[in-house]
C-alpha positions as CSV (number, residue, x, y, z in Angstrom):
1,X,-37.8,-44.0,-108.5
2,X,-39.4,-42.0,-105.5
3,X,-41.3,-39.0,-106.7
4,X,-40.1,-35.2,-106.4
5,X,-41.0,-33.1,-103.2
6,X,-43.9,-31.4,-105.3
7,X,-43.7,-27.9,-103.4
8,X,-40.4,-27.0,-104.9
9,X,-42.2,-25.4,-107.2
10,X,-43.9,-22.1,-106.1
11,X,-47.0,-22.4,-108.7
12,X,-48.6,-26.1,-108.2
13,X,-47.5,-28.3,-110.8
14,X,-50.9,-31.3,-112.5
15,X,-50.0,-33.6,-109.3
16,X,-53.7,-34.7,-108.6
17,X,-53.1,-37.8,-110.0
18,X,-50.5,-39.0,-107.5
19,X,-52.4,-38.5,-104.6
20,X,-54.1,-41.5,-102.4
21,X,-56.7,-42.1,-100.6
22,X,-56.5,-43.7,-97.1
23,X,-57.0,-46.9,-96.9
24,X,-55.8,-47.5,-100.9
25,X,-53.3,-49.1,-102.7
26,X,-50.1,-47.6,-100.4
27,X,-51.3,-48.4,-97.4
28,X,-53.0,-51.7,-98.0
29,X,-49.4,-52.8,-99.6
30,X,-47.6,-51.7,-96.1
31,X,-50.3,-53.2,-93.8
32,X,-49.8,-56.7,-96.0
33,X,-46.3,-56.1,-95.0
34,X,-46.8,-55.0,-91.1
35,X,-48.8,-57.8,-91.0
36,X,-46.4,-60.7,-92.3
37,X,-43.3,-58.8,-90.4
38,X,-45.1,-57.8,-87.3
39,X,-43.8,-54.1,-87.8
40,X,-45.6,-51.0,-86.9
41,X,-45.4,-48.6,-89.6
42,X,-46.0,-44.9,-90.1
43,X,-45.4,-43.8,-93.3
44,X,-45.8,-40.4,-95.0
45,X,-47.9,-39.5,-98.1
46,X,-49.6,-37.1,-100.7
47,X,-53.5,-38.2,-99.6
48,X,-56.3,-37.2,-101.0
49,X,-59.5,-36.5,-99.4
50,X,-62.9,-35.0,-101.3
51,X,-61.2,-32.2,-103.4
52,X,-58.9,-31.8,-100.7
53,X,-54.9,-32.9,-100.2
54,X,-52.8,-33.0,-97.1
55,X,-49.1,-34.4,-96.0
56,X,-50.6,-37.3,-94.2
57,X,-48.7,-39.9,-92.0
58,X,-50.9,-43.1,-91.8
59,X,-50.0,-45.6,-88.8
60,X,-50.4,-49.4,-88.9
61,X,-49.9,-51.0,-86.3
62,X,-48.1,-54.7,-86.4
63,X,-51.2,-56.7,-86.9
64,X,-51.9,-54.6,-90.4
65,X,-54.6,-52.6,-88.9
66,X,-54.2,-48.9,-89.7
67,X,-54.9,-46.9,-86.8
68,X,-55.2,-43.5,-87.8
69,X,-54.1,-40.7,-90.0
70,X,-52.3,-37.4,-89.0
71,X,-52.2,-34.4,-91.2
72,X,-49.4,-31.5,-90.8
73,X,-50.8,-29.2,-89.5
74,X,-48.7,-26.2,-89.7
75,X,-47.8,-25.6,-93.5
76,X,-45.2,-24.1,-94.5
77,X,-44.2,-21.0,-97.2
78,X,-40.6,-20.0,-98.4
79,X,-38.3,-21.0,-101.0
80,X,-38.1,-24.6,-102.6
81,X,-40.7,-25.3,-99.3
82,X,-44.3,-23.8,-101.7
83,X,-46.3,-26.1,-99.5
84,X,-49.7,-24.0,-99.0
85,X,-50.4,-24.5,-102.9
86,X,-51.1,-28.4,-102.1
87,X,-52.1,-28.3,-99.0
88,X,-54.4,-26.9,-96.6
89,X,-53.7,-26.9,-92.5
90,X,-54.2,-30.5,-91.4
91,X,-57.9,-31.0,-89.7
92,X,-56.5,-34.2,-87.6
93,X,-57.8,-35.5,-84.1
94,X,-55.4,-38.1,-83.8
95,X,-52.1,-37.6,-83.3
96,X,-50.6,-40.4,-80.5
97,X,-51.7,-43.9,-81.3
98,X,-51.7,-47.0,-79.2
99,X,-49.7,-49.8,-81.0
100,X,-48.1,-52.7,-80.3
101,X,-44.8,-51.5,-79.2
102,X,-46.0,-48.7,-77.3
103,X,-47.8,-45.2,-77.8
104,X,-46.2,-43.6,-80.9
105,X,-47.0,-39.5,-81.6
106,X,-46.4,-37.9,-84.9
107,X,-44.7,-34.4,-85.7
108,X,-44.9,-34.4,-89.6
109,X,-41.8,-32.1,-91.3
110,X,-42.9,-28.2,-90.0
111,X,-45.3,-29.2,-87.0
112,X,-41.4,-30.5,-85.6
113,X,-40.5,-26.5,-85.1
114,X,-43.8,-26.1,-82.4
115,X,-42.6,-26.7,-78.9
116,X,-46.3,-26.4,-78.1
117,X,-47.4,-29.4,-80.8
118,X,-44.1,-31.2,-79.4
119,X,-45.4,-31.2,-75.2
120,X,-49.2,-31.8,-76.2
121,X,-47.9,-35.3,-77.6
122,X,-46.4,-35.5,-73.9
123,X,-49.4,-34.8,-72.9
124,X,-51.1,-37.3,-75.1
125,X,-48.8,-40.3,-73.8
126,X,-46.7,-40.8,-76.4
127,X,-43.6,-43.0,-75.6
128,X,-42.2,-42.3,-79.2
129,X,-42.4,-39.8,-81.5
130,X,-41.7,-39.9,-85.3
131,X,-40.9,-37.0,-87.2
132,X,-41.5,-38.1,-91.2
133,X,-39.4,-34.5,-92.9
134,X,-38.3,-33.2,-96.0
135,X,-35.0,-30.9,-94.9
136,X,-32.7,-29.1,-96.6
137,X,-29.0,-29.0,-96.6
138,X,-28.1,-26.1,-94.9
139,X,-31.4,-24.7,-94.8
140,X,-30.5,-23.7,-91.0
141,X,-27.5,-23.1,-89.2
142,X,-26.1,-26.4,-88.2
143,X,-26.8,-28.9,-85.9
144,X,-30.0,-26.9,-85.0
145,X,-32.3,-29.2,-86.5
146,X,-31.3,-31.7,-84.4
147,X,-30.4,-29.9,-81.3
148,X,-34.3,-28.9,-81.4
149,X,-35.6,-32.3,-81.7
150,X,-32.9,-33.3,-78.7
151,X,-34.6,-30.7,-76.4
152,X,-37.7,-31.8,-77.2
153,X,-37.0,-35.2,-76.2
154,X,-35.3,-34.0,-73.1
155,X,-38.2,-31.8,-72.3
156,X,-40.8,-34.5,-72.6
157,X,-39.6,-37.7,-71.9
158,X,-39.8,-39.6,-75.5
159,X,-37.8,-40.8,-77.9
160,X,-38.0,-39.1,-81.1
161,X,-37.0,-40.8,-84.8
162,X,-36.9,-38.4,-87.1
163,X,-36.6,-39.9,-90.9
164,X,-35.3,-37.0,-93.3
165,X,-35.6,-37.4,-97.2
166,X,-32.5,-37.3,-98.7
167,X,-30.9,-36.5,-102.1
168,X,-30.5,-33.5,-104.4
169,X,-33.6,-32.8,-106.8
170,X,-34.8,-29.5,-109.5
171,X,-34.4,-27.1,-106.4
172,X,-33.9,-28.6,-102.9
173,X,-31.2,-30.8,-102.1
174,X,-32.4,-32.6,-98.9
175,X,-29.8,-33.8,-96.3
176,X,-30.6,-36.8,-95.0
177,X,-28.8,-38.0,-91.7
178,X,-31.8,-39.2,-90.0
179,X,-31.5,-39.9,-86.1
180,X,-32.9,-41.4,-83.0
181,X,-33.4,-39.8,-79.9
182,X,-33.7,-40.9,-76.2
183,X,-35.3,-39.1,-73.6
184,X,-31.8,-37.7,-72.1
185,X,-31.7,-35.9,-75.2
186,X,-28.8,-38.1,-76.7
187,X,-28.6,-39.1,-80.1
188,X,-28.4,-42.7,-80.5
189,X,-28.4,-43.7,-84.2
190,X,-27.5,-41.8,-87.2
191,X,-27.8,-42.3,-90.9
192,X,-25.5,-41.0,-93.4
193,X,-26.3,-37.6,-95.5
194,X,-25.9,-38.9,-99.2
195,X,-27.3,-42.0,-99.9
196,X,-31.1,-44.4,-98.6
197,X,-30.2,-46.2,-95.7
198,X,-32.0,-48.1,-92.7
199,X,-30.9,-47.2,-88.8
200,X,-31.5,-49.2,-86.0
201,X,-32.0,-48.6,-82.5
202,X,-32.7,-50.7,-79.3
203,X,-35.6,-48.4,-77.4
204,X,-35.8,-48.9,-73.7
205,X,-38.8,-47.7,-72.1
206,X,-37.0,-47.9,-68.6
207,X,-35.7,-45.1,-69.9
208,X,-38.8,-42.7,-70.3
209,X,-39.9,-43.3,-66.4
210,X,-36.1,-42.0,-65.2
211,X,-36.4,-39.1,-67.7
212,X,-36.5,-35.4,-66.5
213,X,-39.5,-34.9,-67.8
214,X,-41.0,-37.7,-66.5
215,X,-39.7,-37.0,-63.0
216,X,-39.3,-33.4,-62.6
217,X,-40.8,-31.1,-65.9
218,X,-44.1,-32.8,-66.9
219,X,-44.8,-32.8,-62.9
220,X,-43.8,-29.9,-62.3
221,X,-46.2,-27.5,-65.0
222,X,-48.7,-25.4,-63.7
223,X,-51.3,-25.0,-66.7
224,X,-53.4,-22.5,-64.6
225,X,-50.8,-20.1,-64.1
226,X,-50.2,-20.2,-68.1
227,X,-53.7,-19.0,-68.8
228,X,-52.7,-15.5,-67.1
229,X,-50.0,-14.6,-69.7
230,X,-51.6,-12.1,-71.8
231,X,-50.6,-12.9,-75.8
232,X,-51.0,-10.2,-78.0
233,X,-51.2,-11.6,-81.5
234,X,-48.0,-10.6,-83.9
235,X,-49.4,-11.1,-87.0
């Protein structure tokens, strides 16, 4: 039985003991199995750290090794979604890793809605980007949750995977249908919105080099002009 998405609640519930430490028990079980499948894995997890705890995505790559560990970095506040009662903004350096099937990014659950996160894992090389979420039915007008990770893709030239919990629990009721993008922007695989399930989808980094973004976007920025805009902070 998976557990509940602790920040349903908005006061922080005696969930210390859940939380893991990186390397420990979770991830030494899935780089066992990496290893004996030759899989790379990024999974997601309550970690602890010190007397800290984060929404941390671990990636092992297919030889068991874990590469890395990337924190969420934007944390989230609103209802069923408590999430700055366990946990603080994510301190990560590594956020693109170099496996064995390519260079994989990662956009955990809120850091997805950042077009600026999204382009700096362009930026970073990454080939494929996987997006571990916990989203609500109907928590936004629909079809924009994926409509947003479809730009993104189209606008930096990577496929995206994004893997959405899925079932109804105390206060959220979270909607599945997780998806794979290509770097046209097209949806290629889809999972239903009720029920666990495993997608598949055939990745072809041909693909990436004819993209837009590749050929026309990514090319075509002009950082220095950026710098000019003047941003007055709203908040």
């Amino acid at each position: 039985m998976p557990l509940p998405f602790f920040p349903q609640g908005r006061s922080r519930v005696a969930v210390d003991e859940y939380a893991e430490t990186i390397p420990g028990d979770l991830t030494d079980k899935f780089s066992s199995l990496a290893r004996e499948y030759e899989v790379v894995t990024v999974l997601n997890t309550f970690e602890v750290d010190g007397n800290k705890t984060f929404d941390s995505s671990p990636v092992i790559d297919a030889d068991g090794e874990i590469l890395g560990v990337t924190r969420m970095v934007h944390i989230m506040e609103g209802p069923g979604f408590h999430e700055k009662e366990y946990y603080p903004p994510g301190d990560s350096s590594d956020f693109v890793y170099e496996t064995a099937v390519g260079n994989v990014g990662v956009a955990i659950c809120y850091d997805r809605h950042y077009p600026e996160y999204m382009r700096n894992l362009a930026l970073e090389g990454a080939e494929l980007v996987v997006v571990p979420q916990a989203g609500e039915i109907n928590e936004w007008s629909a079809g924009i949750f994926e409509a947003e990770l479809q730009v993104a893709s189209f606008q930096n030239g990577y496929f995206s995977a994004l893997v959405n919990r899925v079932g109804k629990e105390e206060v959220d009721h979270f909607g599945g249908g997780s998806y794979v993008v290509d770097p046209d922007g097209q949806v290629m695989a889809r999972a239903g919105e009720e029920d666990d399930e495993i997608i598949y989808a055939e990745l072809d980094p041909d693909k990436i080099d004819e993209s837009s973004a590749k050929r026309h976007f990514l090319r075509d920025r002009r950082p220095y002009f950026y710098s000019n805009f003047t941003v007055t902070p709203m908040f």
